[in-house]
mmCIF file as gemmi writes it, N, C-alpha and C atoms, coordinates in Angstrom:
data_model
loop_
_atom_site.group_PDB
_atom_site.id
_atom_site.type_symbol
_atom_site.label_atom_id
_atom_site.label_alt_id
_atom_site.label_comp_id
_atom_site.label_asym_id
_atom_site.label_entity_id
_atom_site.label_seq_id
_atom_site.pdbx_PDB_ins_code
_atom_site.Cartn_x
_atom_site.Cartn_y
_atom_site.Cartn_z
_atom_site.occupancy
_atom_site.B_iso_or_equiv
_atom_site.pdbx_formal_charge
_atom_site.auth_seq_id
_atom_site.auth_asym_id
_atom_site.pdbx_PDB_model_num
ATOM 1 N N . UNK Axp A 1 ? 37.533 -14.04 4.746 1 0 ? 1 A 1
ATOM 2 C CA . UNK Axp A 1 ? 36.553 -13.272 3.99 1 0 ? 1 A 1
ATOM 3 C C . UNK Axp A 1 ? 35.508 -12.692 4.946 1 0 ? 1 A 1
ATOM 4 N N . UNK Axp A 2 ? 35.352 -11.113 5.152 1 0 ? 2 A 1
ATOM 5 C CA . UNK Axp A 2 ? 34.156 -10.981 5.666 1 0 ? 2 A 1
ATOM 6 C C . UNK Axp A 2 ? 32.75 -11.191 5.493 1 0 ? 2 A 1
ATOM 7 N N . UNK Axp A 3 ? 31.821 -11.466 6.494 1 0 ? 3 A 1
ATOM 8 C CA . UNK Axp A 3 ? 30.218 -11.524 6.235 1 0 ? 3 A 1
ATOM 9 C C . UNK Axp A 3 ? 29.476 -10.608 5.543 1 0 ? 3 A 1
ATOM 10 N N . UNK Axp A 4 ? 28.729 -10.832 4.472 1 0 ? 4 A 1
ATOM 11 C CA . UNK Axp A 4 ? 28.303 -9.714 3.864 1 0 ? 4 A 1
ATOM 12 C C . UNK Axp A 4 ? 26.644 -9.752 4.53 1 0 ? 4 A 1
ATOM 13 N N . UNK Axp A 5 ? 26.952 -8.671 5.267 1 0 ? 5 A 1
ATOM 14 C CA . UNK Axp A 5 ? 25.62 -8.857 6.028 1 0 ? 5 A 1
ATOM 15 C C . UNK Axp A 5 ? 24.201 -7.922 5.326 1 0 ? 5 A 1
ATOM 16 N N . UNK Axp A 6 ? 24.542 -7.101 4.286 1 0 ? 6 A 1
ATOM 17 C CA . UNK Axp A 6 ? 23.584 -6.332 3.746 1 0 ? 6 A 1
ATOM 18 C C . UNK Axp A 6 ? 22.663 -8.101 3.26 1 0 ? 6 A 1
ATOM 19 N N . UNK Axp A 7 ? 23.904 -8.88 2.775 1 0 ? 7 A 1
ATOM 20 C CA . UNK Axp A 7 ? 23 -10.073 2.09 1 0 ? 7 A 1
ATOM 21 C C . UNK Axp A 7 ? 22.109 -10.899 2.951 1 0 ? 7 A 1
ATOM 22 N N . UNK Axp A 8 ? 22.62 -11.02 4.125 1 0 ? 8 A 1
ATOM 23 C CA . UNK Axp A 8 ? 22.07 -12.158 5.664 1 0 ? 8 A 1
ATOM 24 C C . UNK Axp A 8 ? 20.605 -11.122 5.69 1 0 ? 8 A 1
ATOM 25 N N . UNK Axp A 9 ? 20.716 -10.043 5.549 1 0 ? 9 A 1
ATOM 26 C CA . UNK Axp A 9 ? 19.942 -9.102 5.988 1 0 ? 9 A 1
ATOM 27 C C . UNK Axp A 9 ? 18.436 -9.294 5.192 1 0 ? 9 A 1
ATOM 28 N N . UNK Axp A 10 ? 18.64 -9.207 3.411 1 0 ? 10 A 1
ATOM 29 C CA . UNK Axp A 10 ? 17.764 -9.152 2.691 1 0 ? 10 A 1
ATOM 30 C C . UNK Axp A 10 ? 17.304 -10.856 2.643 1 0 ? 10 A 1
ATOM 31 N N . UNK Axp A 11 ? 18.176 -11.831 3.285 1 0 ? 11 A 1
ATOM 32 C CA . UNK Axp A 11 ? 17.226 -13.081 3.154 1 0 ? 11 A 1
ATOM 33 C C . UNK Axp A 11 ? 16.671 -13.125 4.583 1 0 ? 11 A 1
ATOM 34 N N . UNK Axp A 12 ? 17.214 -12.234 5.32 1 0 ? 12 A 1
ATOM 35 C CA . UNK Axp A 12 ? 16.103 -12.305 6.78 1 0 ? 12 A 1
ATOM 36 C C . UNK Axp A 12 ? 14.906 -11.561 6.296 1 0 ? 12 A 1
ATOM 37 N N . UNK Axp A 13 ? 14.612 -10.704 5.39 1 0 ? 13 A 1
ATOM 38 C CA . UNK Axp A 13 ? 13.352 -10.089 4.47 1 0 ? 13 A 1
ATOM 39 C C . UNK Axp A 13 ? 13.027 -10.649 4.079 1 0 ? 13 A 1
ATOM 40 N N . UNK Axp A 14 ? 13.272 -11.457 3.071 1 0 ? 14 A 1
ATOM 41 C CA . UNK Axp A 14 ? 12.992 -12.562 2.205 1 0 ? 14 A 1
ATOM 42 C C . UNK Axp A 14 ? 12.646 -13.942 2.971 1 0 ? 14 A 1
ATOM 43 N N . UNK Axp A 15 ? 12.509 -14.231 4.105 1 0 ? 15 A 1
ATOM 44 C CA . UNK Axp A 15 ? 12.568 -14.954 4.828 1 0 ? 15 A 1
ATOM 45 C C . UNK Axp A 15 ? 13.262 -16.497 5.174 1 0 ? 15 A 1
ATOM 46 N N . UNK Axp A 16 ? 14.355 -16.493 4.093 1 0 ? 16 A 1
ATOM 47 C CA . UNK Axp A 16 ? 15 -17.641 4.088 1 0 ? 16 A 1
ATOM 48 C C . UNK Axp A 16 ? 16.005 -18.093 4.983 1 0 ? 16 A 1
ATOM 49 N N . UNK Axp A 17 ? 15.61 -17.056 5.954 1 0 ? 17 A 1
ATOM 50 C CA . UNK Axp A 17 ? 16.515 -17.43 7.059 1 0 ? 17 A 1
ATOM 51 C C . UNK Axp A 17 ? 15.905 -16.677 8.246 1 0 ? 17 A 1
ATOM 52 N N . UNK Axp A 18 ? 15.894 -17.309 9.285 1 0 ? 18 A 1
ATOM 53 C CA . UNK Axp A 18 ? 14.729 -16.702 10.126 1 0 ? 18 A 1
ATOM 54 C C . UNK Axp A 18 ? 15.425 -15.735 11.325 1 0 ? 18 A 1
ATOM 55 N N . UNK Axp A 19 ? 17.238 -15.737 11.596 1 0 ? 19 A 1
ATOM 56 C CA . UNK Axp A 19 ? 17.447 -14.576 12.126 1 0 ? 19 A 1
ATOM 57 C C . UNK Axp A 19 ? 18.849 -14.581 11.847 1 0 ? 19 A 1
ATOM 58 N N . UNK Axp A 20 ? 19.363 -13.2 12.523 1 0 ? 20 A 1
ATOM 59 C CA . UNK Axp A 20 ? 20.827 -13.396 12.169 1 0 ? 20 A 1
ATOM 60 C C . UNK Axp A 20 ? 21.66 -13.394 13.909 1 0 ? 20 A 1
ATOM 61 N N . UNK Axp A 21 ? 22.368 -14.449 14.139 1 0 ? 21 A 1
ATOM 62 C CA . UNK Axp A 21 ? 23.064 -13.956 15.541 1 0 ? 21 A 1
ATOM 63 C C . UNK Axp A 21 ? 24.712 -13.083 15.031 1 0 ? 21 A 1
ATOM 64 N N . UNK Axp A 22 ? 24.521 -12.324 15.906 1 0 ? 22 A 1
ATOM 65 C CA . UNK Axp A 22 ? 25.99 -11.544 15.833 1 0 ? 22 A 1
ATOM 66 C C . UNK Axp A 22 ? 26.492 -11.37 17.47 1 0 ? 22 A 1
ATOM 67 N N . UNK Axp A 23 ? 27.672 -11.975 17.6 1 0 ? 23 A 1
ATOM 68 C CA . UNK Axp A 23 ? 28.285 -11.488 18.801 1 0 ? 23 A 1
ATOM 69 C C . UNK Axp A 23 ? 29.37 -10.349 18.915 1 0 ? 23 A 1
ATOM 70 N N . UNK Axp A 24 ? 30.09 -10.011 19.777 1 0 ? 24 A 1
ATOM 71 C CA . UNK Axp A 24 ? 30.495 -8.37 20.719 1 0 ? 24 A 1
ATOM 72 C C . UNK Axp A 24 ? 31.729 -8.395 19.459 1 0 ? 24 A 1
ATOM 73 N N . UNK Axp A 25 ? 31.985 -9.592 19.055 1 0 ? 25 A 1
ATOM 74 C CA . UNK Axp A 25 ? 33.62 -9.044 17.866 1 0 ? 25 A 1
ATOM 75 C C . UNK Axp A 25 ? 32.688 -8.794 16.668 1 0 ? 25 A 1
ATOM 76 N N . UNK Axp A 26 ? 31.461 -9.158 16.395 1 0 ? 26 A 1
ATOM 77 C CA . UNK Axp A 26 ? 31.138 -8.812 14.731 1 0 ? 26 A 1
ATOM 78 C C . UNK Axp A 26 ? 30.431 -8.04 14.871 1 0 ? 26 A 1
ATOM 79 N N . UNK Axp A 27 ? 29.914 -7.125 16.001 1 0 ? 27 A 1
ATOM 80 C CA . UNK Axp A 27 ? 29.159 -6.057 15.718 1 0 ? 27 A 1
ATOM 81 C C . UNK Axp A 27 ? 29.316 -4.453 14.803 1 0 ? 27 A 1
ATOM 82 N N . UNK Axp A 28 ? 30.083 -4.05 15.166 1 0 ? 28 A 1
ATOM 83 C CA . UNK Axp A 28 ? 30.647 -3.234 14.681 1 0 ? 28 A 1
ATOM 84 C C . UNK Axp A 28 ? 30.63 -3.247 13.223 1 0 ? 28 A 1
ATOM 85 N N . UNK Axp A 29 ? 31.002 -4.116 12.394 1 0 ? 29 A 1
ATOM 86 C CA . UNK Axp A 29 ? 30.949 -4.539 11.237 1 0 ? 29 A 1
ATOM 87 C C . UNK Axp A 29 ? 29.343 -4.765 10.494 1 0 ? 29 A 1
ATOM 88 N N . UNK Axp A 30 ? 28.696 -5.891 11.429 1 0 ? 30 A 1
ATOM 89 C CA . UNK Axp A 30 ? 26.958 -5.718 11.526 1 0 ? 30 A 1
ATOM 90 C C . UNK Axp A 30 ? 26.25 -4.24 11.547 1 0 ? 30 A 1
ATOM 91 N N . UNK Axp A 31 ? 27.029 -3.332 12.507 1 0 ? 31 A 1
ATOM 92 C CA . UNK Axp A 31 ? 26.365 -2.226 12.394 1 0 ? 31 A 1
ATOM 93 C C . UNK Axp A 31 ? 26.392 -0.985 11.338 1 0 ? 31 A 1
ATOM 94 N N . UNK Axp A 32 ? 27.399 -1.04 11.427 1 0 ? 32 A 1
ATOM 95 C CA . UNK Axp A 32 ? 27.549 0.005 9.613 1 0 ? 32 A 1
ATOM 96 C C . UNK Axp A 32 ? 27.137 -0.728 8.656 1 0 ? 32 A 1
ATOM 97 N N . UNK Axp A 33 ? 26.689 -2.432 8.379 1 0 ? 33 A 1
ATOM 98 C CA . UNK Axp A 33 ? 26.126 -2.209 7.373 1 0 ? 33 A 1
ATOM 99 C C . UNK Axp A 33 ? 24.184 -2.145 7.814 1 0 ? 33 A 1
ATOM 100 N N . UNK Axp A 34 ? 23.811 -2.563 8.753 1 0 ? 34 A 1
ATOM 101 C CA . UNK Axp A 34 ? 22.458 -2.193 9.631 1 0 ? 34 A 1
ATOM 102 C C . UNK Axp A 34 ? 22.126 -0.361 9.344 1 0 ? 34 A 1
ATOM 103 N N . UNK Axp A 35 ? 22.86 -0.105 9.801 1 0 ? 35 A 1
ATOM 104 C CA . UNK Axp A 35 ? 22.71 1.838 9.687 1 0 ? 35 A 1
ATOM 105 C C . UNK Axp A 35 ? 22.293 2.3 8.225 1 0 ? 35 A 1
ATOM 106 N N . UNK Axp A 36 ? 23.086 1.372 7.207 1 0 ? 36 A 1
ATOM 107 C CA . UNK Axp A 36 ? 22.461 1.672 6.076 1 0 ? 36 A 1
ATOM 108 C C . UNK Axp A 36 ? 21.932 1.009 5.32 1 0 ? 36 A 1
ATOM 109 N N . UNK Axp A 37 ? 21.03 0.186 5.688 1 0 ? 37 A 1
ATOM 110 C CA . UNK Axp A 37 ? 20.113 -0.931 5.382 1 0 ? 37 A 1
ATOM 111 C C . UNK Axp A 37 ? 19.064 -0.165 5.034 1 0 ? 37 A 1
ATOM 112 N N . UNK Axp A 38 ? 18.599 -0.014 4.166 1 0 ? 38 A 1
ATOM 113 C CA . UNK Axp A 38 ? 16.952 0.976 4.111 1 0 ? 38 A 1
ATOM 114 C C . UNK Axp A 38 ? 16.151 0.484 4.736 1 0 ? 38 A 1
ATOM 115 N N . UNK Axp A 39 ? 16.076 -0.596 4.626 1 0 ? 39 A 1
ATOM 116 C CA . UNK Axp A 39 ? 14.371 -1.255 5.665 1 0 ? 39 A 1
ATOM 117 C C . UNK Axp A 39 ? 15.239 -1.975 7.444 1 0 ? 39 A 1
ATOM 118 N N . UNK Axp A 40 ? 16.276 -0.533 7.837 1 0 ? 40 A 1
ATOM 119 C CA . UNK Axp A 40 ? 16.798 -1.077 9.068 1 0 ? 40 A 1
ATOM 120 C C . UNK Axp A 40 ? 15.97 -1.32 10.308 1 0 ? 40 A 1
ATOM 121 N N . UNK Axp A 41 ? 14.447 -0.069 10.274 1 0 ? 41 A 1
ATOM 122 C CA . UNK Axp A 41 ? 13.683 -0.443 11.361 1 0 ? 41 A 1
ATOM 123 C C . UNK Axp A 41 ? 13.186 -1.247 10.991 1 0 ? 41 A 1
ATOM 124 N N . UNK Axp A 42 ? 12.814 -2.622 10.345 1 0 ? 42 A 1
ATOM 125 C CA . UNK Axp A 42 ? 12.483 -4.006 10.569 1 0 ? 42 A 1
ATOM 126 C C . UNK Axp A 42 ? 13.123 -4.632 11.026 1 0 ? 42 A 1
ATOM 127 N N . UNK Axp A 43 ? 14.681 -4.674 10.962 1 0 ? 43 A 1
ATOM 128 C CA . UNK Axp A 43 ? 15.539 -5.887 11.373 1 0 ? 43 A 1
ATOM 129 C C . UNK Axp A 43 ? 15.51 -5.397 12.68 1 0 ? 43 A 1
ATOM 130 N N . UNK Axp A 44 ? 15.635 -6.343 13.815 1 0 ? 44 A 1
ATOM 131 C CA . UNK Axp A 44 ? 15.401 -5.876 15.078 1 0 ? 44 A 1
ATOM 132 C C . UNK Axp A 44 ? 15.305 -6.804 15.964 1 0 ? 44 A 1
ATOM 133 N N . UNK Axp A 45 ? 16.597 -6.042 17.124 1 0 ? 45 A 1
ATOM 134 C CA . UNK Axp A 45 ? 17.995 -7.099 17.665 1 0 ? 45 A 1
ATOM 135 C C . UNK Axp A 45 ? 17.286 -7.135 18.696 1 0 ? 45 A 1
ATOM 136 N N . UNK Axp A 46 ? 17.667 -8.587 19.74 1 0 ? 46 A 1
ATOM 137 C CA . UNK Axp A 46 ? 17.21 -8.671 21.323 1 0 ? 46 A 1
ATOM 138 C C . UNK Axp A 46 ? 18.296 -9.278 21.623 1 0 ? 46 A 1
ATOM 139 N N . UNK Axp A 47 ? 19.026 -8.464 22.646 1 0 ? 47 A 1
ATOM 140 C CA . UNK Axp A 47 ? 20.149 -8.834 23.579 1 0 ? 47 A 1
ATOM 141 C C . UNK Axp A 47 ? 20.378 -10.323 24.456 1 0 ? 47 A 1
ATOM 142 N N . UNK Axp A 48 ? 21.612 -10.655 24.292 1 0 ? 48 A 1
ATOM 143 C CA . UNK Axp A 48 ? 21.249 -11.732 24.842 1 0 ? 48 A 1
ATOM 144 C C . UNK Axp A 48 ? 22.299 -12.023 25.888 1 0 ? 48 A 1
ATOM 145 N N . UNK Axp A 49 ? 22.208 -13.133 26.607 1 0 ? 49 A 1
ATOM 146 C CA . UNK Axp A 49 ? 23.788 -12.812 27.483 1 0 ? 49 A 1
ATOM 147 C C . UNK Axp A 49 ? 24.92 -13.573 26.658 1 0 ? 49 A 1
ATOM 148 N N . UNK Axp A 50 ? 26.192 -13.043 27.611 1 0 ? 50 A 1
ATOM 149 C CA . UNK Axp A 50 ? 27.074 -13.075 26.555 1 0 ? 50 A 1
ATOM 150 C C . UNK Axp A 50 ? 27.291 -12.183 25.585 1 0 ? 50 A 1
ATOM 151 N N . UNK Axp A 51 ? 26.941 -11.242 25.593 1 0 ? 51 A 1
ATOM 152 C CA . UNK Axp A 51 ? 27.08 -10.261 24.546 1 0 ? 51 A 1
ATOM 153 C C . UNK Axp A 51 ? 26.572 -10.537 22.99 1 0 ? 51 A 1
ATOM 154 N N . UNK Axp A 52 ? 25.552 -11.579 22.679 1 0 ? 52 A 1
ATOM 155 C CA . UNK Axp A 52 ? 25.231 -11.728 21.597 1 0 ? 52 A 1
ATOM 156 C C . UNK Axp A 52 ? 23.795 -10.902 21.307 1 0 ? 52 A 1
ATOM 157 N N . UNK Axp A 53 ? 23.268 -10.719 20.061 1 0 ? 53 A 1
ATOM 158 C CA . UNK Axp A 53 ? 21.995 -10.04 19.705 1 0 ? 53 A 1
ATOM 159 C C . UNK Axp A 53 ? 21.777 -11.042 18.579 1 0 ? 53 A 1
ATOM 160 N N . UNK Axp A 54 ? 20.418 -11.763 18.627 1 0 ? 54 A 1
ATOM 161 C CA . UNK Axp A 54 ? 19.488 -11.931 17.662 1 0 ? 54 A 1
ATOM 162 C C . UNK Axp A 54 ? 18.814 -11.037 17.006 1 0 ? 54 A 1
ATOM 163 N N . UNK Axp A 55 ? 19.297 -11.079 15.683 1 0 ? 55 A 1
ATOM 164 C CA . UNK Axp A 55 ? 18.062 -9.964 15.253 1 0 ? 55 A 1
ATOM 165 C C . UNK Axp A 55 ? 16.8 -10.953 14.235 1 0 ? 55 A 1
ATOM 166 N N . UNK Axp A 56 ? 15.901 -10.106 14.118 1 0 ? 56 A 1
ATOM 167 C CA . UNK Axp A 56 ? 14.885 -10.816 13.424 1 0 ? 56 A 1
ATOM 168 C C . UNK Axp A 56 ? 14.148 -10.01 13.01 1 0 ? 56 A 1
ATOM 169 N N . UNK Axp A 57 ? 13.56 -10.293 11.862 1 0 ? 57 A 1
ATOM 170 C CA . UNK Axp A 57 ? 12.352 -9.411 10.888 1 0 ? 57 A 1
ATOM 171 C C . UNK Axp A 57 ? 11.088 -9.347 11.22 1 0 ? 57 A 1
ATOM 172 N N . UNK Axp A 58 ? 11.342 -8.317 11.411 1 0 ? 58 A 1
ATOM 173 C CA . UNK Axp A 58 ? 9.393 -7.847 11.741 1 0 ? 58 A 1
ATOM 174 C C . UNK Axp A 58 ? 9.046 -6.462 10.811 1 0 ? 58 A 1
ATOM 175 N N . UNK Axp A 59 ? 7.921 -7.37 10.126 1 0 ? 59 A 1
ATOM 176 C CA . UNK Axp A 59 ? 6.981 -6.294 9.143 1 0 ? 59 A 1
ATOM 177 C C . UNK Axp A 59 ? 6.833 -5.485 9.225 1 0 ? 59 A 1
ATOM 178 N N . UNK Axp A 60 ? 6.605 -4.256 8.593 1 0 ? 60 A 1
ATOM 179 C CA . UNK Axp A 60 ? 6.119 -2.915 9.267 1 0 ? 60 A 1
ATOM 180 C C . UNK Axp A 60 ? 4.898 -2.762 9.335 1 0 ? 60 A 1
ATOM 181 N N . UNK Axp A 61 ? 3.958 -3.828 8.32 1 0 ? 61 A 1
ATOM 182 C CA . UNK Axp A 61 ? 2.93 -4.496 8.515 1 0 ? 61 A 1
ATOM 183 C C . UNK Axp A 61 ? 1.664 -5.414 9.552 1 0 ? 61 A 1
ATOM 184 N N . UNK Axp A 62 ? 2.694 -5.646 9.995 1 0 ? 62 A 1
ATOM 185 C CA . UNK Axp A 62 ? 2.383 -6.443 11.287 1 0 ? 62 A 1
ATOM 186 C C . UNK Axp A 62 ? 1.861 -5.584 12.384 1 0 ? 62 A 1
């Protein structure tokens, strides 16, 4: 079953989960649904080695 990441996404908004890791095979998948995320400039990835990205929510507030 794939990750439904629009959902990982709105509880990283919601804050019930404080980030999402995605590595180099699930990106692609992460990213088309990221691209059409409406509040996509909040979620917001930092590279890591290994080819993984944390992303995490930041307010537009903040």
């Amino acid at each position: 079953m794939a990750t439904d990441y629009v959902e990982l996404m709105d509880k990283l908004r919601a804050g019930e989960i404080e980030e999402i890791e995605i590595d180099s095979t699930n990106f692609m998948a992460f990213r088309d649904a990221w691209t059409n995320y409406p509040e996509r400039k909040e979620i917001v990835g930092t590279a890591k080695r290994g080819g993984k990205i944390i992303y995490h929510y930041v307010s537009a507030n903040a």
